[in-house]
mmCIF file of the N, C-alpha and C atoms, coordinates in Angstrom:
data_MODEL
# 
_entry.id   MODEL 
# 
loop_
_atom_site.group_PDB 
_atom_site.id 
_atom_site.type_symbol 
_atom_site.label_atom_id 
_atom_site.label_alt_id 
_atom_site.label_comp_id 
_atom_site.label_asym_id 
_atom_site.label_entity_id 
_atom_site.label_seq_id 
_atom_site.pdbx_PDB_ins_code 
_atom_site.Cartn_x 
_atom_site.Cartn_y 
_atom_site.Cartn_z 
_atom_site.occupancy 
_atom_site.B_iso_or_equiv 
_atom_site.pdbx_formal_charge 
_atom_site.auth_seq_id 
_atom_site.auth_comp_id 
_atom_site.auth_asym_id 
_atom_site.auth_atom_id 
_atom_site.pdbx_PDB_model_num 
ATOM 1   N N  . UNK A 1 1  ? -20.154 19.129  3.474   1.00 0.00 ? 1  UNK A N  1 
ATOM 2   C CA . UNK A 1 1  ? -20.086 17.750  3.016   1.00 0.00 ? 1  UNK A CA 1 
ATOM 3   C C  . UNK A 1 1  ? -21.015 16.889  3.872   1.00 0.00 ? 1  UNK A C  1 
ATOM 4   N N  . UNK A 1 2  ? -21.619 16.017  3.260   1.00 0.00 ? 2  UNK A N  1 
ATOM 5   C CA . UNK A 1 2  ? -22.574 15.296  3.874   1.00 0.00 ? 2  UNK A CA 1 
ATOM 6   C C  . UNK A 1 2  ? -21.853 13.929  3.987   1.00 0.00 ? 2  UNK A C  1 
ATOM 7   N N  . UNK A 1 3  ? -22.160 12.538  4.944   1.00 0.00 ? 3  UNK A N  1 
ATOM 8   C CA . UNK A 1 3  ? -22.010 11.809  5.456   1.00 0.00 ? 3  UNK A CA 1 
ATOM 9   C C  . UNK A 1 3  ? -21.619 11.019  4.013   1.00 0.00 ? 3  UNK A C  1 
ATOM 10  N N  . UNK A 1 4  ? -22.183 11.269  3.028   1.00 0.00 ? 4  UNK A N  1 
ATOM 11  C CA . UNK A 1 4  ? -22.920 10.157  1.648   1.00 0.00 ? 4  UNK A CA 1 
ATOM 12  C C  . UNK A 1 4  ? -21.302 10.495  0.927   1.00 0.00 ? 4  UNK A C  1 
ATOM 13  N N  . UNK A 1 5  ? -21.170 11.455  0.674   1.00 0.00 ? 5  UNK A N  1 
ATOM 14  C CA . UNK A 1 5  ? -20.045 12.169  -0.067  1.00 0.00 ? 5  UNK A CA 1 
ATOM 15  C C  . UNK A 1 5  ? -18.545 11.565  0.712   1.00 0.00 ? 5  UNK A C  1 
ATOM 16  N N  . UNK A 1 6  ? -18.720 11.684  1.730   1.00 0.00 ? 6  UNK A N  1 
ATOM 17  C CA . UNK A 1 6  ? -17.301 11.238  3.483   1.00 0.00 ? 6  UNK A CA 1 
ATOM 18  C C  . UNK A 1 6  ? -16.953 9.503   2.459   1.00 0.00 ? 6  UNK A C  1 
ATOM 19  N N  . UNK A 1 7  ? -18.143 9.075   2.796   1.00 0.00 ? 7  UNK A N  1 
ATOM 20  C CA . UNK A 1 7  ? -18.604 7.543   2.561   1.00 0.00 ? 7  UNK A CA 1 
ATOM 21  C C  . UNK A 1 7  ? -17.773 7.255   1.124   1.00 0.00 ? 7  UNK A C  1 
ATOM 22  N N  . UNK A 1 8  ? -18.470 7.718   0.324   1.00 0.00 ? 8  UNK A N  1 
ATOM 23  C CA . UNK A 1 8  ? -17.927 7.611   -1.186  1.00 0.00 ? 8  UNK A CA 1 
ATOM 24  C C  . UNK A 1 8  ? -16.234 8.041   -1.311  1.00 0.00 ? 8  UNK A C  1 
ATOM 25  N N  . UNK A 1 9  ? -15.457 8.855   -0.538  1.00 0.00 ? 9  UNK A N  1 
ATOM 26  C CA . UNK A 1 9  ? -14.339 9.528   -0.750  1.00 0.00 ? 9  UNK A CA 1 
ATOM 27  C C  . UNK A 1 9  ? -13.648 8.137   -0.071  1.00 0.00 ? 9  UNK A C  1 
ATOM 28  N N  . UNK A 1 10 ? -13.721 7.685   0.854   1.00 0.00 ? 10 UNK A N  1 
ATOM 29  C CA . UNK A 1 10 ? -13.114 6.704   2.105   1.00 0.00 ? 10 UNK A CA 1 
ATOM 30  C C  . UNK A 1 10 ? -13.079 5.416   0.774   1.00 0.00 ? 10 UNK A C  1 
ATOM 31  N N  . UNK A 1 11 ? -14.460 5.202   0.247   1.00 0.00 ? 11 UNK A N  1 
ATOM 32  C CA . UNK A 1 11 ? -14.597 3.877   -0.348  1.00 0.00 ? 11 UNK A CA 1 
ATOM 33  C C  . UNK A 1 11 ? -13.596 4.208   -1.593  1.00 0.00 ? 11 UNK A C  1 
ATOM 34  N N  . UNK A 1 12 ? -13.591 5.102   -2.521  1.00 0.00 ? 12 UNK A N  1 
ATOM 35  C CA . UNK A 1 12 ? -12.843 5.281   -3.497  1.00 0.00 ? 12 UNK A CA 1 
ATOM 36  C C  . UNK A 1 12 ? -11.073 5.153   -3.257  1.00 0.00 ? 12 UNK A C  1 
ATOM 37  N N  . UNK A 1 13 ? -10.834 5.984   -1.952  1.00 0.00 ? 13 UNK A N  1 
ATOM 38  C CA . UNK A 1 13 ? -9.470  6.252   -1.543  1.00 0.00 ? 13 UNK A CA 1 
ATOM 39  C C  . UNK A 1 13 ? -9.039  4.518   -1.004  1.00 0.00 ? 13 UNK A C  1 
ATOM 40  N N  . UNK A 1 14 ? -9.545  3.760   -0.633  1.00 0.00 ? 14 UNK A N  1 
ATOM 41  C CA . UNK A 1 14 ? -9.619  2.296   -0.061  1.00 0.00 ? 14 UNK A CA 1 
ATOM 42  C C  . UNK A 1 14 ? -9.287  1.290   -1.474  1.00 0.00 ? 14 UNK A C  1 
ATOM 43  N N  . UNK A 1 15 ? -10.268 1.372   -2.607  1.00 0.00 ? 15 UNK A N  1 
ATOM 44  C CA . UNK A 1 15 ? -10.063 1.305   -3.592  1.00 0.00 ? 15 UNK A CA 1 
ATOM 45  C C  . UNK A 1 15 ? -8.475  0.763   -4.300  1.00 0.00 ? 15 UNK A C  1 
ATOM 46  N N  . UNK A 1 16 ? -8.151  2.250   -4.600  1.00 0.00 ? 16 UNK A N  1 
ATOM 47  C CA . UNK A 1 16 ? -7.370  2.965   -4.950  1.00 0.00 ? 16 UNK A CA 1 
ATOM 48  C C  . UNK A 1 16 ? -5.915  2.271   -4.405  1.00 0.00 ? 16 UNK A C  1 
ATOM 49  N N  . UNK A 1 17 ? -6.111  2.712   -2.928  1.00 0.00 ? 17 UNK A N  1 
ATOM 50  C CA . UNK A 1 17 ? -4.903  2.459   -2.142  1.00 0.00 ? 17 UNK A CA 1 
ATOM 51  C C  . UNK A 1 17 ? -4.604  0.721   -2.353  1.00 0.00 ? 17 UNK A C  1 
ATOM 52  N N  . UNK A 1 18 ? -5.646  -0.153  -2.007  1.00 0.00 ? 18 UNK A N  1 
ATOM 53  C CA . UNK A 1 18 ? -5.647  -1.052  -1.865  1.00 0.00 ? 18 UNK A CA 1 
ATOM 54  C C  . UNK A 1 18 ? -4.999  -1.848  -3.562  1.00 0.00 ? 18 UNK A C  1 
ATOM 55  N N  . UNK A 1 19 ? -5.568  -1.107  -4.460  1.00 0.00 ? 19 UNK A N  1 
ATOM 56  C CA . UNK A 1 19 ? -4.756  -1.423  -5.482  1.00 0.00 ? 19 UNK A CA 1 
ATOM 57  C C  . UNK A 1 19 ? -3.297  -1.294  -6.217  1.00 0.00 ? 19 UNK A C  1 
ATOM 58  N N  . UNK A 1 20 ? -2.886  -0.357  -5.391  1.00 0.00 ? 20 UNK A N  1 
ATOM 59  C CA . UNK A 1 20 ? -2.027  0.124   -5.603  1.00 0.00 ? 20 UNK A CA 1 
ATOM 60  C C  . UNK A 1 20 ? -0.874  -0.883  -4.558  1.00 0.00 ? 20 UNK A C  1 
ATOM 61  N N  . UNK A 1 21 ? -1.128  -1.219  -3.333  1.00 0.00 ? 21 UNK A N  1 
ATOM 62  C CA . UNK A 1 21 ? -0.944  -1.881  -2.554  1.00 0.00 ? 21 UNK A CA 1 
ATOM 63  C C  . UNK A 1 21 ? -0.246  -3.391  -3.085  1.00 0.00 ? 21 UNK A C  1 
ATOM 64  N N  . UNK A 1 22 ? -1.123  -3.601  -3.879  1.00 0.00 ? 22 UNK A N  1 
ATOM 65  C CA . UNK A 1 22 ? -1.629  -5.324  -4.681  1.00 0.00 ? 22 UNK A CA 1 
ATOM 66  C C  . UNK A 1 22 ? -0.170  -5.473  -5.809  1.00 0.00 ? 22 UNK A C  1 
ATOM 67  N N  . UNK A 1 23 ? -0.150  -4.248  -6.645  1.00 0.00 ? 23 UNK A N  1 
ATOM 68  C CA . UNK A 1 23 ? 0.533   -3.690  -7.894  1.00 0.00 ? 23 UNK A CA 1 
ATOM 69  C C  . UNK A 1 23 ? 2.068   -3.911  -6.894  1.00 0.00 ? 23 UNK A C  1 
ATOM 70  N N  . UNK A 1 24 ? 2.071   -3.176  -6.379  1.00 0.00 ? 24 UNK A N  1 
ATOM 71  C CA . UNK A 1 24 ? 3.573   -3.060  -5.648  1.00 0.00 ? 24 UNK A CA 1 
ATOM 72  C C  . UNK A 1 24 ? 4.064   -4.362  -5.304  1.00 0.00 ? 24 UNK A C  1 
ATOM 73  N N  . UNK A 1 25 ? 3.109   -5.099  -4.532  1.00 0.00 ? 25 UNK A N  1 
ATOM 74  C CA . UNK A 1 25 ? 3.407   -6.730  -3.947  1.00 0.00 ? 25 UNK A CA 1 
ATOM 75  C C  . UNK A 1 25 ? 3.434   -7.396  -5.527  1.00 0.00 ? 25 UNK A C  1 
ATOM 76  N N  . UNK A 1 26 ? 2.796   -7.620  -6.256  1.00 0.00 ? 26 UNK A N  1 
ATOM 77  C CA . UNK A 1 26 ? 2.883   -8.586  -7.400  1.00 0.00 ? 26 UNK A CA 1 
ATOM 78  C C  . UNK A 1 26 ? 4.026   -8.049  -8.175  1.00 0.00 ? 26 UNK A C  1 
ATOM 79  N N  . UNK A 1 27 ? 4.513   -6.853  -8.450  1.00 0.00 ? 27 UNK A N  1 
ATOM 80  C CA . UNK A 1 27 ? 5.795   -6.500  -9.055  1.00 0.00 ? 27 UNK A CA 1 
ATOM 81  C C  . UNK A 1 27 ? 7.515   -6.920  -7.827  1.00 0.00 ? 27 UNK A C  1 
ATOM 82  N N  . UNK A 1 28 ? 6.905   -6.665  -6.734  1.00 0.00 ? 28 UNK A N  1 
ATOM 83  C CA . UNK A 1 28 ? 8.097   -7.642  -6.202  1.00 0.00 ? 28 UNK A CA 1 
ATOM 84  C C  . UNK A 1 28 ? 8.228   -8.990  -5.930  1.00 0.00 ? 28 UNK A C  1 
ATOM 85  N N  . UNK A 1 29 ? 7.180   -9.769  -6.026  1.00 0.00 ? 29 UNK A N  1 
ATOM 86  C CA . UNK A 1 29 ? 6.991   -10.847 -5.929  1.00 0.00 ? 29 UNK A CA 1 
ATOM 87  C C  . UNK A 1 29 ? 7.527   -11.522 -7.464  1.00 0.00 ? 29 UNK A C  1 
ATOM 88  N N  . UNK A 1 30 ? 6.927   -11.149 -8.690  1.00 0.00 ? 30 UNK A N  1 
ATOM 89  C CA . UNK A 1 30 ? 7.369   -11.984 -10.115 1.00 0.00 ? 30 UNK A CA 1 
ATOM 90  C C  . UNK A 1 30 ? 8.246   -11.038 -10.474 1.00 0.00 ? 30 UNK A C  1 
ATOM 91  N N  . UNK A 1 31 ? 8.715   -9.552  -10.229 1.00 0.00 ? 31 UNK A N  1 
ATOM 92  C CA . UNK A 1 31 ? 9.875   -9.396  -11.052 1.00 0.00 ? 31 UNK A CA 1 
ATOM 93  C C  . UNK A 1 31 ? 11.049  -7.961  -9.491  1.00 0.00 ? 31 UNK A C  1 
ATOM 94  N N  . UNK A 1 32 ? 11.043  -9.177  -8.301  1.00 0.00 ? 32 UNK A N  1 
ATOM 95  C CA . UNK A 1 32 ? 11.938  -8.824  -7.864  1.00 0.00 ? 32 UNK A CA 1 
ATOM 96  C C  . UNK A 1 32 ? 13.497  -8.429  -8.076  1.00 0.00 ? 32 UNK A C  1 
ATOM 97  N N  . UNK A 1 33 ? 13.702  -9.552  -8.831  1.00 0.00 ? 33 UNK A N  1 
ATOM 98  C CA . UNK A 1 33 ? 15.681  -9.199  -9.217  1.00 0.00 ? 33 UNK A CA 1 
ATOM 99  C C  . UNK A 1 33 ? 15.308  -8.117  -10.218 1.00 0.00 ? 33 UNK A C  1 
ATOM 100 N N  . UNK A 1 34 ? 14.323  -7.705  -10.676 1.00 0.00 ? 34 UNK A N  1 
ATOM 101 C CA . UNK A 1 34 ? 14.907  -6.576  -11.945 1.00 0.00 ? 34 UNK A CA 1 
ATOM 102 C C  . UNK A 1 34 ? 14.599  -5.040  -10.739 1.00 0.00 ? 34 UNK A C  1 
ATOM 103 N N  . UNK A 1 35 ? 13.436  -5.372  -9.817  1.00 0.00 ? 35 UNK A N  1 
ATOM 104 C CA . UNK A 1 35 ? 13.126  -4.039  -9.038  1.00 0.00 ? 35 UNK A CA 1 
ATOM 105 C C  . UNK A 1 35 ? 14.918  -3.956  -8.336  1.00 0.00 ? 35 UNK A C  1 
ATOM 106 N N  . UNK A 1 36 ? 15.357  -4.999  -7.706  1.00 0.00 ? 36 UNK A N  1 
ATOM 107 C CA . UNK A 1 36 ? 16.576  -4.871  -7.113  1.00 0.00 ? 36 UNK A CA 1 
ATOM 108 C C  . UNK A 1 36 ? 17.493  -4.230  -8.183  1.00 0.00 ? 36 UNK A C  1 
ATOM 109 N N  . UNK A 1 37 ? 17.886  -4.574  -9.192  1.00 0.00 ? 37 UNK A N  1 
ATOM 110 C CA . UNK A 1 37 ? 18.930  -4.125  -10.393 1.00 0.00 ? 37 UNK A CA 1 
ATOM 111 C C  . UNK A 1 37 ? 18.663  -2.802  -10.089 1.00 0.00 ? 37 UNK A C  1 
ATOM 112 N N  . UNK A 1 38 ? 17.646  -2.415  -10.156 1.00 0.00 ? 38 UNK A N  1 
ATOM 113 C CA . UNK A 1 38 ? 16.957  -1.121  -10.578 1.00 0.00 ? 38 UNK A CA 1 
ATOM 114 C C  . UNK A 1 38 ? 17.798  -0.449  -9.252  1.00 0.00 ? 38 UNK A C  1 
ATOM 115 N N  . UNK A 1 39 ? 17.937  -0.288  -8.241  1.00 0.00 ? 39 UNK A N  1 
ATOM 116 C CA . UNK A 1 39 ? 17.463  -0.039  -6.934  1.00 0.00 ? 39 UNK A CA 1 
ATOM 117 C C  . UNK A 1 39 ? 19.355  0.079   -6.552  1.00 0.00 ? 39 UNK A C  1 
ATOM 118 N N  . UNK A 1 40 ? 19.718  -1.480  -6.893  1.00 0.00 ? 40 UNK A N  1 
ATOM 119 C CA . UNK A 1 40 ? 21.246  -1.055  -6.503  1.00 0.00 ? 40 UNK A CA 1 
ATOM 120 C C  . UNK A 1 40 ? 21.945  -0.309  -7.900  1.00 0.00 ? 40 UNK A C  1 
ATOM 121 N N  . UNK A 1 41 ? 21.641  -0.209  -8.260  1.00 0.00 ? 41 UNK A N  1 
ATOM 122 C CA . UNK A 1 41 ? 22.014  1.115   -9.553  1.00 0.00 ? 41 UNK A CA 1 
ATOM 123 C C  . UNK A 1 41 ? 22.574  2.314   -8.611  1.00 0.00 ? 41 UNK A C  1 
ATOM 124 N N  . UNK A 1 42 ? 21.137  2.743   -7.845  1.00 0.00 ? 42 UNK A N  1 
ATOM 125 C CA . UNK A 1 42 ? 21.250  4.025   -7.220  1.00 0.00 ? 42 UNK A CA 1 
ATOM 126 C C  . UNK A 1 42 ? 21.553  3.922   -6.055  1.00 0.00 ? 42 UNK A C  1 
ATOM 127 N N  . UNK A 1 43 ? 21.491  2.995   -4.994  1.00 0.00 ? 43 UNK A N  1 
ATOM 128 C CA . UNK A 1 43 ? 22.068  2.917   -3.427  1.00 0.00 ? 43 UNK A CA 1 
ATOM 129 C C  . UNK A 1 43 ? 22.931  1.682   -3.616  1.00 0.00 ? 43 UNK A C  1 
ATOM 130 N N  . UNK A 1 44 ? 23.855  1.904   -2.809  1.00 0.00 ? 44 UNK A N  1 
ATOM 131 C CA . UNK A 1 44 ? 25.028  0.690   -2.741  1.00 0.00 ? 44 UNK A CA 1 
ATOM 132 C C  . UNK A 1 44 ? 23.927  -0.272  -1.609  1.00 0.00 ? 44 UNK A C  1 
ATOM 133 N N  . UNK A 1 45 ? 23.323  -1.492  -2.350  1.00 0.00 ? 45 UNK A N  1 
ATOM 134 C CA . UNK A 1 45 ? 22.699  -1.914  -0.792  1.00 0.00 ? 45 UNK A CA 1 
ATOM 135 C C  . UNK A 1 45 ? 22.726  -3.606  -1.509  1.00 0.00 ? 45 UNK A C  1 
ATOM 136 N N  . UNK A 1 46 ? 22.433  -4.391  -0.335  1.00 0.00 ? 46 UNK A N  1 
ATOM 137 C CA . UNK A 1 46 ? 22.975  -5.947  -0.591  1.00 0.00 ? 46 UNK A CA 1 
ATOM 138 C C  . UNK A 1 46 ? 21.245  -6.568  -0.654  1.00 0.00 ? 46 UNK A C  1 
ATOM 139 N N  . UNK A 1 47 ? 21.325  -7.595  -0.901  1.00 0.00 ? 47 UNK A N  1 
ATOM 140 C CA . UNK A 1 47 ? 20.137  -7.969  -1.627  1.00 0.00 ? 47 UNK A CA 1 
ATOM 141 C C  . UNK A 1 47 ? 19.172  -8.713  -0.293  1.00 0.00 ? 47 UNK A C  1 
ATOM 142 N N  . UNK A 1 48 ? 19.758  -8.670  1.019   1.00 0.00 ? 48 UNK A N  1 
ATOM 143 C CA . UNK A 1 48 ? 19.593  -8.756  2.154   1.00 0.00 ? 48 UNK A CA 1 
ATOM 144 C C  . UNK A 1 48 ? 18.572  -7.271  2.598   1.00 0.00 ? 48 UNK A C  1 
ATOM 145 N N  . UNK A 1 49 ? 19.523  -6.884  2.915   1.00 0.00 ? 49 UNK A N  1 
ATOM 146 C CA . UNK A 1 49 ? 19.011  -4.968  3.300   1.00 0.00 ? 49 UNK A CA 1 
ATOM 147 C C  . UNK A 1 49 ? 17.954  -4.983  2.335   1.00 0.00 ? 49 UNK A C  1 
ATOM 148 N N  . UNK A 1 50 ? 17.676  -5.057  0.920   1.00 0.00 ? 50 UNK A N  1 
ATOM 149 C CA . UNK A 1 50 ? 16.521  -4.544  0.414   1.00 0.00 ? 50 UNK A CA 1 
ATOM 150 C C  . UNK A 1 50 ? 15.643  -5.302  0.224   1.00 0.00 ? 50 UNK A C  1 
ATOM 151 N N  . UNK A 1 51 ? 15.551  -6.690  0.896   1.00 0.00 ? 51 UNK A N  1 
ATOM 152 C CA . UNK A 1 51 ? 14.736  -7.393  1.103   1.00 0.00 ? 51 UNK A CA 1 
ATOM 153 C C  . UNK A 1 51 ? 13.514  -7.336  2.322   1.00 0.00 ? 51 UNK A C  1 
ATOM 154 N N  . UNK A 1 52 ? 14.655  -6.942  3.290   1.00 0.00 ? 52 UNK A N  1 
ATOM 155 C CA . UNK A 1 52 ? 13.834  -6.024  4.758   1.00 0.00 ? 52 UNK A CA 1 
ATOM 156 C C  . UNK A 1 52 ? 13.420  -4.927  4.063   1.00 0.00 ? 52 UNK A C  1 
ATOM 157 N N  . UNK A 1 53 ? 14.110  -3.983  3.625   1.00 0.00 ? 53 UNK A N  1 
ATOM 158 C CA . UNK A 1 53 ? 13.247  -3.163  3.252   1.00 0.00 ? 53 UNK A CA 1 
ATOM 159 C C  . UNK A 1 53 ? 11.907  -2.633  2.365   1.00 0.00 ? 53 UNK A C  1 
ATOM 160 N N  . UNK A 1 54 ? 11.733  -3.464  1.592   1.00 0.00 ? 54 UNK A N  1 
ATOM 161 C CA . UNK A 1 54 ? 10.395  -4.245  0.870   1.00 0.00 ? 54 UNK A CA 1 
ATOM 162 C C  . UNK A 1 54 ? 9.245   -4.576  1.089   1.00 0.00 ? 54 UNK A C  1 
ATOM 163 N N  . UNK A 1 55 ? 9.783   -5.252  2.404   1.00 0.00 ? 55 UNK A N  1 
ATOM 164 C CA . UNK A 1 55 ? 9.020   -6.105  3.011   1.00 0.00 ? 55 UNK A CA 1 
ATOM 165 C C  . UNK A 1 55 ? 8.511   -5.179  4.027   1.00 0.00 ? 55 UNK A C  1 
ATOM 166 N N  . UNK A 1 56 ? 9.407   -4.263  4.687   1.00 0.00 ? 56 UNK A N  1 
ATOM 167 C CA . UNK A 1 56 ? 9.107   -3.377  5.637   1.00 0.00 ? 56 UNK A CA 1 
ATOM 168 C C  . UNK A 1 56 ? 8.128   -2.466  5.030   1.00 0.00 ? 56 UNK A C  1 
ATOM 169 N N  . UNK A 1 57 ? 8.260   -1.786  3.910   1.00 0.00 ? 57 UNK A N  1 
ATOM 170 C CA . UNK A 1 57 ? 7.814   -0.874  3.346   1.00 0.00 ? 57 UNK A CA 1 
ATOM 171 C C  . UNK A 1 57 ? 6.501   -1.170  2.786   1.00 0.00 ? 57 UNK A C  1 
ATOM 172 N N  . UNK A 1 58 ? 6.672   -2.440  2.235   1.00 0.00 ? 58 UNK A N  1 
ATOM 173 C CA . UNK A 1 58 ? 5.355   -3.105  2.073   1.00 0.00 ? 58 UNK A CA 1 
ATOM 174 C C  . UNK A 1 58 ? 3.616   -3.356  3.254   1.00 0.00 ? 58 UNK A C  1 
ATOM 175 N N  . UNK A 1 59 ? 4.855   -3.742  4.111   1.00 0.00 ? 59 UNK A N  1 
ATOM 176 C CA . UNK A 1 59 ? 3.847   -4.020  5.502   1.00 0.00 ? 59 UNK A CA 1 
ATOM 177 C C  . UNK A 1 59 ? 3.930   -2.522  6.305   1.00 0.00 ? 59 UNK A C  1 
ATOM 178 N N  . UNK A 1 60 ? 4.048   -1.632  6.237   1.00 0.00 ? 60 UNK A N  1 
ATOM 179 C CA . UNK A 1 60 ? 3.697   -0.399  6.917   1.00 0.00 ? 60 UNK A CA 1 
ATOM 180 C C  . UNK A 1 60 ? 2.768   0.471   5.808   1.00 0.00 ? 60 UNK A C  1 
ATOM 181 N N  . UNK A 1 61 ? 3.114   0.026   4.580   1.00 0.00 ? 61 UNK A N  1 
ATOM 182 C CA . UNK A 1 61 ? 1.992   0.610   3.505   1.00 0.00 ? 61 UNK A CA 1 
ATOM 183 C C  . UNK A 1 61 ? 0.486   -0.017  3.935   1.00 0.00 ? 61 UNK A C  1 
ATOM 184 N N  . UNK A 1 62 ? 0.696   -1.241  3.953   1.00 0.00 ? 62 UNK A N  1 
ATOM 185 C CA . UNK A 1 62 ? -1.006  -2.036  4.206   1.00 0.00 ? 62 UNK A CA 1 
ATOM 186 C C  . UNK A 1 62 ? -1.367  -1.333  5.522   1.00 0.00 ? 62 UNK A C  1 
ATOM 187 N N  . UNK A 1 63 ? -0.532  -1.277  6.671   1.00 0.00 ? 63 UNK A N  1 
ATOM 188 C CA . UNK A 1 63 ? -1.188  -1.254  8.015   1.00 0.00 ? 63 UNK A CA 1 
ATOM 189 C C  . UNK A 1 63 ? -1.698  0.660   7.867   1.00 0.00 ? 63 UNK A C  1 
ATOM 190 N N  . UNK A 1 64 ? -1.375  1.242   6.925   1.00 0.00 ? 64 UNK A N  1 
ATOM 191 C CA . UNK A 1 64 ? -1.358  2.635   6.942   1.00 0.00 ? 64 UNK A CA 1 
ATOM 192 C C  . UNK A 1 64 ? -2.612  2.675   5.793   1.00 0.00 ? 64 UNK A C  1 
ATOM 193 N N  . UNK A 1 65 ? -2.891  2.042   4.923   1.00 0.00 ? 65 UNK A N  1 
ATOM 194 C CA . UNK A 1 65 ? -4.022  1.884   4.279   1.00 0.00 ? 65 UNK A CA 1 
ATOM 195 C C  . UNK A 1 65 ? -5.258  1.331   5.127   1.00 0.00 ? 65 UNK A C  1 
ATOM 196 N N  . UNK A 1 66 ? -5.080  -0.110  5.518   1.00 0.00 ? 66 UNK A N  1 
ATOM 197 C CA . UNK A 1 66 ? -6.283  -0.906  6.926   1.00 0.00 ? 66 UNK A CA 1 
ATOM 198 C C  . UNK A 1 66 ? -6.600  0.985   7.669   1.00 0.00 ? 66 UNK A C  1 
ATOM 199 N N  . UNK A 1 67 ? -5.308  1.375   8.542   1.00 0.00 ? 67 UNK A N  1 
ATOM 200 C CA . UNK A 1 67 ? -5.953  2.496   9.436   1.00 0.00 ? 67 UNK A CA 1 
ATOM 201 C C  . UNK A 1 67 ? -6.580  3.580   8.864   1.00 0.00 ? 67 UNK A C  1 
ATOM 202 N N  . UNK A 1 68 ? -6.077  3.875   7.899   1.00 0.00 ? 68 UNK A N  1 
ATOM 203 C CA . UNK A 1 68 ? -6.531  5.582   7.218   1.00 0.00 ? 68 UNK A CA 1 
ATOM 204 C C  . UNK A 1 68 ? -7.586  5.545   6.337   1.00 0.00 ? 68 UNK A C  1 
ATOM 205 N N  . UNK A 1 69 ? -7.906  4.135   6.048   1.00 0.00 ? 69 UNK A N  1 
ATOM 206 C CA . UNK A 1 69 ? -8.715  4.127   4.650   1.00 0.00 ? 69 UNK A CA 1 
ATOM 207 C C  . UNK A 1 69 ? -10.148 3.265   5.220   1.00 0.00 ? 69 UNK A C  1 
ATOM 208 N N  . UNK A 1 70 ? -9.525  2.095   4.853   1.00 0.00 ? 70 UNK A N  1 
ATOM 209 C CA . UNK A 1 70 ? -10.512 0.939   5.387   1.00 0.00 ? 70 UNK A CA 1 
ATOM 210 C C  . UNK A 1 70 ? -11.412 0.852   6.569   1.00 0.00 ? 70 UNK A C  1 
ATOM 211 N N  . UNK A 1 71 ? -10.170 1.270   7.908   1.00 0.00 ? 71 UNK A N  1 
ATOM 212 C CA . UNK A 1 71 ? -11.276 1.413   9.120   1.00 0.00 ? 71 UNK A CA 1 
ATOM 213 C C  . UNK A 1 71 ? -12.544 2.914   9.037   1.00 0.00 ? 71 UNK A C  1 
ATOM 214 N N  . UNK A 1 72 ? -11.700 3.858   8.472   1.00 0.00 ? 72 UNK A N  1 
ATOM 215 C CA . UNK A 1 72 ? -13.065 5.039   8.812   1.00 0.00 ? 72 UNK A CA 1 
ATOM 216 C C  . UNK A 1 72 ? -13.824 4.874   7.598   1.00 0.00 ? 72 UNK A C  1 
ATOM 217 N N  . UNK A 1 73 ? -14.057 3.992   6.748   1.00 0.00 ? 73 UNK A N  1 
ATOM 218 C CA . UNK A 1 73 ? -14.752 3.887   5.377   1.00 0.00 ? 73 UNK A CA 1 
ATOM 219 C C  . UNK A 1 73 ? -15.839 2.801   6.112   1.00 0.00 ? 73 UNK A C  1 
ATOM 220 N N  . UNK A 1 74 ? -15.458 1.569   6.949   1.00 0.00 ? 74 UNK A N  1 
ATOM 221 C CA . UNK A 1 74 ? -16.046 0.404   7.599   1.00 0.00 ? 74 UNK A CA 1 
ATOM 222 C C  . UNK A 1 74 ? -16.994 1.339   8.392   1.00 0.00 ? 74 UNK A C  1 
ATOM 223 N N  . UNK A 1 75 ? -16.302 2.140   9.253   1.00 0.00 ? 75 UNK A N  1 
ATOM 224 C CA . UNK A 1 75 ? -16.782 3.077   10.643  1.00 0.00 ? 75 UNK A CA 1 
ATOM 225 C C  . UNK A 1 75 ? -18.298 3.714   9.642   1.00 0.00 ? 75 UNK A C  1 
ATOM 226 N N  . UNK A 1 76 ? -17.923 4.559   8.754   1.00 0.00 ? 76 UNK A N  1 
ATOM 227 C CA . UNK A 1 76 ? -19.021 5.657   8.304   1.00 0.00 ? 76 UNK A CA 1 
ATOM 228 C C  . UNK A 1 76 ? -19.843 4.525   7.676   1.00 0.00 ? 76 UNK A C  1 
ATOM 229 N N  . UNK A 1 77 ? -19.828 3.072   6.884   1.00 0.00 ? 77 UNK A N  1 
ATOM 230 C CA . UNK A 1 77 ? -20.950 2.109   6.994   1.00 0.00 ? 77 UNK A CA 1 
ATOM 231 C C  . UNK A 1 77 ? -21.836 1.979   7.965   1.00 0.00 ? 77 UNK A C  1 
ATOM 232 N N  . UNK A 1 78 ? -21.235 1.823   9.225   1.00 0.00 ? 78 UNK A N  1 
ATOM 233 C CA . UNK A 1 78 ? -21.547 1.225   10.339  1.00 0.00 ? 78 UNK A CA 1 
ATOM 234 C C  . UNK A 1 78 ? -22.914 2.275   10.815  1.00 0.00 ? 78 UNK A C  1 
ATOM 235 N N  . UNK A 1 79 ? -22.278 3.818   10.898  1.00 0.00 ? 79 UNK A N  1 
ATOM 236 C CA . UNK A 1 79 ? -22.887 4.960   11.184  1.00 0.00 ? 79 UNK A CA 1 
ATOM 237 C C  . UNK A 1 79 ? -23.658 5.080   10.509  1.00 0.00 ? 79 UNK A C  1 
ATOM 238 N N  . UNK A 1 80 ? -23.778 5.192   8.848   1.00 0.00 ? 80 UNK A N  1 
ATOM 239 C CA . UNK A 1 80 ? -25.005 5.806   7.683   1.00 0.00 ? 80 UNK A CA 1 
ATOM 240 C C  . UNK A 1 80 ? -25.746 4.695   7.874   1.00 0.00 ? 80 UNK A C  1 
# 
């Protein structure tokens, strides 16, 4: 694999992630009470608890996309 190919995989996977990222936040943001319905169906949990957890899950998704995706996609710019 050449540098060009690294480059293109990082930018696509960044993409990708980052959209997916966007999708998740705008579905809890305009149709939170139905993701919750959904959610205490299957875990007994209070609308507290799955609010941290959302939010948690949300913000360790971005910081795990920024590190894995974004920075070595920025990095192999920097390099090619």
């Amino acid at each position: 694999m050449d540098i060009d190919s690294i480059t293109a995989f990082f930018m696509w996977c960044t993409i990708l992630n980052v959209a997916l990222l966007l999708l998740s936040s705008l579905i809890c943001l305009c149709a939170g009470d139905w993701v919750y319905r959904i959610h205490s169906k299957w875990f007994s949990i209070s609308r507290e608890t799955f609010n941290v957890a959302i939010y948690s899950f949300i913000g360790l998704y971005k910081i795990l996309v920024f590190g894995f995706n974004l920075i070595p996609y920025i990095a192999l710019l920097i390099v090619a």
